[in-house]
KOLNU-112610 format. One line per field, with one value per residue: residue number from 0; x, y negated, z negated of N, C-alpha, C in turn. Coordinates in steps of 0.02 Angstrom, whole numbers. Each point is the difference from the previous one (the first is absolute). Example, Ala and Ser with C-alpha at 12.3 -4.5 7.8 and 13.67 -1.06 7.14 Angstrom:
KOLNU-112610
n	0, 1
n.c1	660, -18
n.c2	284, -53
n.c3	-390, 36
ca.c1	-45, 42
ca.c2	-59, -59
ca.c3	0, -3
c.c1	45, -39
c.c2	-60, -55
c.c3	0, -37
This chain:
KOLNU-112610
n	0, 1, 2, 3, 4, 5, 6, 7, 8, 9, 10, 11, 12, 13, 14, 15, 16, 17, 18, 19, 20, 21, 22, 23, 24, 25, 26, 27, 28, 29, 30, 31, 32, 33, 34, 35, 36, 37, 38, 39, 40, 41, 42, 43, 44, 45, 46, 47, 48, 49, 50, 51, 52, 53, 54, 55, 56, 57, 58, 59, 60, 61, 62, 63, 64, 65, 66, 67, 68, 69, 70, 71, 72, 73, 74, 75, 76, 77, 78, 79, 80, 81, 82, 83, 84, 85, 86, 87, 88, 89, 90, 91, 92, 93, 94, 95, 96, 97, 98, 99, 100, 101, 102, 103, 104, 105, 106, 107, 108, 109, 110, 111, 112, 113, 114, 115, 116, 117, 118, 119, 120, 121, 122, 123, 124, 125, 126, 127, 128, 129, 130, 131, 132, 133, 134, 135, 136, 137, 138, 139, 140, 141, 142, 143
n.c1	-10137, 42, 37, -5, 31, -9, 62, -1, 58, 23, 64, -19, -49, 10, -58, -21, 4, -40, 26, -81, -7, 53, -62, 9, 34, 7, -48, 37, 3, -38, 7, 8, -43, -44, -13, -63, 0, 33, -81, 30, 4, -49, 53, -80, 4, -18, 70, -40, -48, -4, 41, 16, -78, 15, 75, -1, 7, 14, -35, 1, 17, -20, 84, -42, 47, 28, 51, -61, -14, -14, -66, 3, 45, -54, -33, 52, -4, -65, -8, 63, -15, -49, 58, 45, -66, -22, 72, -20, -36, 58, -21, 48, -28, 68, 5, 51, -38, 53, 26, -45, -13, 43, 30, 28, -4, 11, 29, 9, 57, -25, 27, 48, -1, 4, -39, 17, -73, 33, -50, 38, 56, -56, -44, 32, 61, -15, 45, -37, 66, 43, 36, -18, 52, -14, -25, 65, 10, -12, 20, 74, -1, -66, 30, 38
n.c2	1452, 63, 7, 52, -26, 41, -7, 7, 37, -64, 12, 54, -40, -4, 17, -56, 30, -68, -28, 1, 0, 19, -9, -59, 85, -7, 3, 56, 22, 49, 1, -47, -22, -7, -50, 15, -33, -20, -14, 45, -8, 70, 24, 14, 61, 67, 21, -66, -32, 70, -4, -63, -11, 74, 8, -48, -47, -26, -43, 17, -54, 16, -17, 23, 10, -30, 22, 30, -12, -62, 5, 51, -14, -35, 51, 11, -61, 1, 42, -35, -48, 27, 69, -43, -74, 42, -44, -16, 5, 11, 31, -21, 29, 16, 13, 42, -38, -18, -24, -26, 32, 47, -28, -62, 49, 40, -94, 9, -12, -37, -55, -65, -29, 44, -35, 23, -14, 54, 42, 66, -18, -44, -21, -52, -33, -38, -46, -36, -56, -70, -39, -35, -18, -57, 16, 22, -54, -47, 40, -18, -62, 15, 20, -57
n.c3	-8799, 41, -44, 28, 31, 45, 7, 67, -6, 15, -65, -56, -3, -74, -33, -36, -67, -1, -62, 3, -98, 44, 36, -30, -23, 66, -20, 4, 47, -41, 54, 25, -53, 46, 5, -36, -67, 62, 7, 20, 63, -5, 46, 33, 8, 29, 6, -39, 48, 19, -16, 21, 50, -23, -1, 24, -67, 55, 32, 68, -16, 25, 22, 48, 26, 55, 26, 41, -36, 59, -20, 36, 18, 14, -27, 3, 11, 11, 28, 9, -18, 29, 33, -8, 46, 38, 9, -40, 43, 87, 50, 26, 36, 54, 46, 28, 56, 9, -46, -10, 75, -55, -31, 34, 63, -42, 14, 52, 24, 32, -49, 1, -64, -19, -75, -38, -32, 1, -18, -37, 42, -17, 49, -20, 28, 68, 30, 47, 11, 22, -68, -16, -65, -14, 61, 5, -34, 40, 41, -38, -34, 29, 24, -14
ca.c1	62, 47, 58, 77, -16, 27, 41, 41, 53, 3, 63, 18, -60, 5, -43, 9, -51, 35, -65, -27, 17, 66, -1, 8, 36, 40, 24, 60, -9, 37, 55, 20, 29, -12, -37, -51, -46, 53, -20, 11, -50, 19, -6, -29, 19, -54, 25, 0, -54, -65, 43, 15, -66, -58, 31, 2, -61, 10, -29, 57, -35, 40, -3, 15, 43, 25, 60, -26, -70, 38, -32, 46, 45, -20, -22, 60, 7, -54, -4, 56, -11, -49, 19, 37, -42, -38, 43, -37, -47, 15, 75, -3, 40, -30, -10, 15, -63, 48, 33, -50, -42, -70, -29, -42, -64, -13, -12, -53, 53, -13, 20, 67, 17, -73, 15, -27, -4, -8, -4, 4, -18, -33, 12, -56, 0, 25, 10, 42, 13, 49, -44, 25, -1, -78, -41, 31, 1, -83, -5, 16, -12, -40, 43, 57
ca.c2	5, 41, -31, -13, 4, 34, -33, 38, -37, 8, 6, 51, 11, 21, -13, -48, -20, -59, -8, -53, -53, 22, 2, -49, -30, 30, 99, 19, 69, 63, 44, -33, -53, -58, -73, 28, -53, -55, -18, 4, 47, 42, 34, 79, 72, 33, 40, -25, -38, 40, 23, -56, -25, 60, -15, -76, -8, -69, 10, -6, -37, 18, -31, 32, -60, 8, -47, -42, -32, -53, -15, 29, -37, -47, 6, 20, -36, 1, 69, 8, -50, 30, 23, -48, -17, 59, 81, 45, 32, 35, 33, -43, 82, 1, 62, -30, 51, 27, 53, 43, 0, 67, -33, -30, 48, 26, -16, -41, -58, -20, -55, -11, 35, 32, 20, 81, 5, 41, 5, 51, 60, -10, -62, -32, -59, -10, -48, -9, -43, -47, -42, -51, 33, -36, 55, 73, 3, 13, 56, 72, -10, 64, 64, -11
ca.c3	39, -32, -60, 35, 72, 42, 46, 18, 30, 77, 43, 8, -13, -47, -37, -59, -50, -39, -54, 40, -8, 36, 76, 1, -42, 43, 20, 47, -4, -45, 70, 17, -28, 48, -46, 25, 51, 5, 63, 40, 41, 11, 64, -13, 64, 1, -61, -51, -15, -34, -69, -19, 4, -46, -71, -30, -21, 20, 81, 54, 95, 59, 67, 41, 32, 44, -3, 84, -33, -28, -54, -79, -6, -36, -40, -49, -54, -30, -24, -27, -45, -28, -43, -54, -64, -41, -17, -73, 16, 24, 26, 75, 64, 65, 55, 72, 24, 78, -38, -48, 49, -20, -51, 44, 11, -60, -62, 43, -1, 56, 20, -29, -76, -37, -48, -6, -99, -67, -75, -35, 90, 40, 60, -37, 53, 51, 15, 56, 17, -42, -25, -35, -53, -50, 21, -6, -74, -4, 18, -47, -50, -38, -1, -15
c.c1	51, 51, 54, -22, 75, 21, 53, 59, -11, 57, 8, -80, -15, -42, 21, -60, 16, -71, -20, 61, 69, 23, 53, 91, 53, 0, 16, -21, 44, 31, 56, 39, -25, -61, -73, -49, 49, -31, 21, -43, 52, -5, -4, 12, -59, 7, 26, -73, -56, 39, -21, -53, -26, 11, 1, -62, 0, -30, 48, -12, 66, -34, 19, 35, 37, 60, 12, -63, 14, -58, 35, 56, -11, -42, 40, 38, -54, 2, 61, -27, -63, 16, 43, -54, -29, 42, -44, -74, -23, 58, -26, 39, -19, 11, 13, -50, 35, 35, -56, -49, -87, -21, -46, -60, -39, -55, -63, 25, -43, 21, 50, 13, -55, 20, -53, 33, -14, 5, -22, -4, -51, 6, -72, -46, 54, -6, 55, 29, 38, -67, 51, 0, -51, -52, 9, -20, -86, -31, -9, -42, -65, 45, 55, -11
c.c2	41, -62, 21, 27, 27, -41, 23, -50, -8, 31, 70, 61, 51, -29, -20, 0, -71, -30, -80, -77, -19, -28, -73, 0, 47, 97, 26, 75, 44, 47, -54, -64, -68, -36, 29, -77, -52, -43, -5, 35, 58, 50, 66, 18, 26, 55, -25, -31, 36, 18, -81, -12, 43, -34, -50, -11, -73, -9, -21, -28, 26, -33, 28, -56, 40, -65, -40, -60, -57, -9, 50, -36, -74, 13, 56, -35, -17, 72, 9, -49, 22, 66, -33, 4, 68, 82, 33, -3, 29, 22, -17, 50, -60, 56, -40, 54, 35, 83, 66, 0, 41, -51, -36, 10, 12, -31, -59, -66, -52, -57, 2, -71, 30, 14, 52, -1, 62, -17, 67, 44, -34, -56, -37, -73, 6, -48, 17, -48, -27, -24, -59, 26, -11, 77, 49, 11, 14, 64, 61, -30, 47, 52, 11, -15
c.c3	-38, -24, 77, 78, 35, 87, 43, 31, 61, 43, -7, -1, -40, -46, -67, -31, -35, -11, 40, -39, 5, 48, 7, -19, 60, 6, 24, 26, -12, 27, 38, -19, 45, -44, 47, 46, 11, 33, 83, 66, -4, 69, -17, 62, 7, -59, -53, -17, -51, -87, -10, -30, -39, -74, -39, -32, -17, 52, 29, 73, 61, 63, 72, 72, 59, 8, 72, -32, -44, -55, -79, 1, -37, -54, -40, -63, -50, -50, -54, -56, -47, -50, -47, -61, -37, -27, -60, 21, 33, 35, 86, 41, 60, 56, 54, 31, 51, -36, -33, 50, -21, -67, 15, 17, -50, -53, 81, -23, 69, 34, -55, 1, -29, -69, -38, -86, -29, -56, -26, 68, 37, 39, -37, 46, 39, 39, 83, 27, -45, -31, -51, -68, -29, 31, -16, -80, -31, 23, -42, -66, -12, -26, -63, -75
């Protein structure tokens, strides 16, 4: 495993070199000044997702969602709690599928919530539907 891994902001999407044994101690990005892993979900565009997902050398579950879709809506707090527990091992994106219509397409989005695991650019797993956290967790854990 490389000594330092590569992280992109989410706020100004500006690339961060920070040493793996770091990761724990708040890092900030070097353009911006914004806290890199806050566990927080992060809201990707179409003209942000492919910079976000290439660059990171963190895997990145993304959640594809609609704001008519009472199951994303219930499975939003799951997804939110899941990035919390795993802020230092990954990075949690979601996609409004309404907003990002070619992404969507693109990426053969078909049902909603659909979660979608990169790892180094690639689509590693995929998952369609709400799920309970204990599952969701069980899900990523190969991955993660």
């Amino acid at each position: 495993m490389s000594e330092n891994l590569h992280l992109v902001c989410a706020h100004c999407q500006g690339l961060n070199r920070v040493p793996r044994a770091r990761l724990k101690d708040g890092p900030r990005c070097g353009k911006c000044r914004a806290v890199l892993l806050d566990g927080q979900v992060i809201n990707l565009s179409e003209a942000t997702f492919d910079n976000f997902i290439r660059k990171n050398d963190l895997p990145v579950v993304v959640n594809f969602w609609a704001a008519w879709c009472g199951h994303c809506r219930n499975f939003r707090s799951v997804f939110e709690v899941a990035a919390a527990q795993l802020q230092y091992q990954a990075c949690f994106a979601k996609v409004e599928s309404e907003e990002a219509p070619a992404l969507t397409r693109r990426l053969a989005v078909k049902g909603l919530p659909t979660h979608i695991l990169f790892c180094a650019g690639r689509e590693v797993a995929r998952q369609s539907g709400a799920m309970p956290l204990a599952a969701f967790m069980q899900w990523l854990q190969p991955y993660i």
